[in-house]
N, C-alpha and C positions, 0 to 999 in steps of 0.2 A: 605436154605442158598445158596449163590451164588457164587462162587468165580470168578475174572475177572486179569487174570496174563496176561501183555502184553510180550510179544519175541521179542521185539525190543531193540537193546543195547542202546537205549538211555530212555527206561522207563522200570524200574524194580519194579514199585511197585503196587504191591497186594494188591486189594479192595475187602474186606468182609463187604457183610450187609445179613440182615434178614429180610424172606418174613414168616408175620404170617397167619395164617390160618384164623383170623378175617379180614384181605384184602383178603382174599376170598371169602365171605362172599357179597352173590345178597344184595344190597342196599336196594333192596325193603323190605327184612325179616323185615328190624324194621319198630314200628308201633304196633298199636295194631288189635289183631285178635278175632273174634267171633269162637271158635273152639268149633265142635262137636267132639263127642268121641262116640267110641259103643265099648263095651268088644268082642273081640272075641276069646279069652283062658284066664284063669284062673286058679290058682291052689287052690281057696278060694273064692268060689261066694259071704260068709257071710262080707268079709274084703272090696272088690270093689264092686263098683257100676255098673251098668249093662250098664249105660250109661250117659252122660252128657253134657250141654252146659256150654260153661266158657269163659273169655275174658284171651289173654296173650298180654303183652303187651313187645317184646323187644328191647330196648335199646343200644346203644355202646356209651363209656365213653375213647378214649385211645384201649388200648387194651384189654378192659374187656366189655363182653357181657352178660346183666343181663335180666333175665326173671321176670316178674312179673305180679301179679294179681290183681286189682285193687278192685276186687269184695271179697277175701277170705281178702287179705295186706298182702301178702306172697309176697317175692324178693329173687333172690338167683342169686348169679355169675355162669356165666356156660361156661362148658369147650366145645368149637366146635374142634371136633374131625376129622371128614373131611367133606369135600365139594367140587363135583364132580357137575360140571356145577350148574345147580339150585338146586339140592340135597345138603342138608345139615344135618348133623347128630353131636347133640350135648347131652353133659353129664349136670344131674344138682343133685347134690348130697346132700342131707338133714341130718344130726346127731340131734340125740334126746338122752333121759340118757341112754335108753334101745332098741334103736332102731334104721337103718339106712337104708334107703330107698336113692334106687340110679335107678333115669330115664332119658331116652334114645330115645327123639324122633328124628325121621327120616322123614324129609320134604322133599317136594318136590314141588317146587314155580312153579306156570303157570300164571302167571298175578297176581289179583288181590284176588288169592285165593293159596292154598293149602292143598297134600293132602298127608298120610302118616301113620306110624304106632307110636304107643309112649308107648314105653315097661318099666314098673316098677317091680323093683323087693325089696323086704322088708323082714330084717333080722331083727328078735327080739331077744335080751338076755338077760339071765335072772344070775346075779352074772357073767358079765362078758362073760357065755359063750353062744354058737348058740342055740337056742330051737325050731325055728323056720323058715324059709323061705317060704316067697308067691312070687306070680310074677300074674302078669295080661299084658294083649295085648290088646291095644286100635286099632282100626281103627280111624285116625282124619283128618277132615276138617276143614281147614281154611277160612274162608272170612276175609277179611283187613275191617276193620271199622276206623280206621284214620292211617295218615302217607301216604309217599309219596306212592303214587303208581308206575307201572311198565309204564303204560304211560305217567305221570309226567318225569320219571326217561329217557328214551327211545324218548321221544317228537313222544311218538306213537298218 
């Protein structure tokens, strides 16, 4: 938030607006991506996969930024937490009857690619209470396969 008070006696009035975290957000992020993943910690090698290719595809709508898969038909709203130059780090949060898995990738944009870690952690209950938590750690790369790129966007 910003606030802007002029000390002039001839202008006393006070402008507030709001700077969200989705305009901070590199332009190039949306689009969709070819992302690898490789496990590098675990707490349950039988729960994740050792490793994967997968498309994400993200979007902005407003002030909401949706991740989705075009390959699984999974879509979820997700909360961007901060974003420090091209580094961006967002929350996307899943509830199931007995279950709640909450991931946490952390990007980091170089052109037409990216690369980062994307940590999942998953709580299982059973009548309500915890019986279980895993977590796993991806190493991940991106490639951009559609959407603007970074020299589109730069007139590089």
């Amino acid at each position: 938030m910003f606030v802007y008070l002029c000390v002039n006696f001839a202008c006393a009035t006070v402008i507030e607006g709001n700077v969200t975290m989705t305009d901070k957000i590199p332009e190039e992020i949306y689009g969709s991506w070819r992302v690898e993943a490789v496990c590098t910690r675990t707490t349950n090698k039988e729960m994740f996969e050792t490793g994967s290719v997968d498309i994400w595809t993200l979007n902005r709508n407003g002030e909401t930024v949706t991740l989705s898969n075009p390959l699984s038909g999974a879509r979820a709203d997700i909360n961007i937490n901060e974003v420090k130059g091209k580094t961006v780090k967002f929350v996307k949060k899943s509830y199931y009857p007995d279950e709640e898995s909450v991931e946490t990738p952390i990007l980091t944009l170089q052109g037409d690619n990216f690369t980062g870690v994307d940590r999942i952690n998953v709580k299982t209950y059973q009548n309500g209470k915890l019986i279980r938590e895993d977590y796993v750690e991806y190493q991940v790369r991106g490639t951009k396969i559609s959407g603007a790129s970074a020299r589109g966007i730069f007139g590089i």
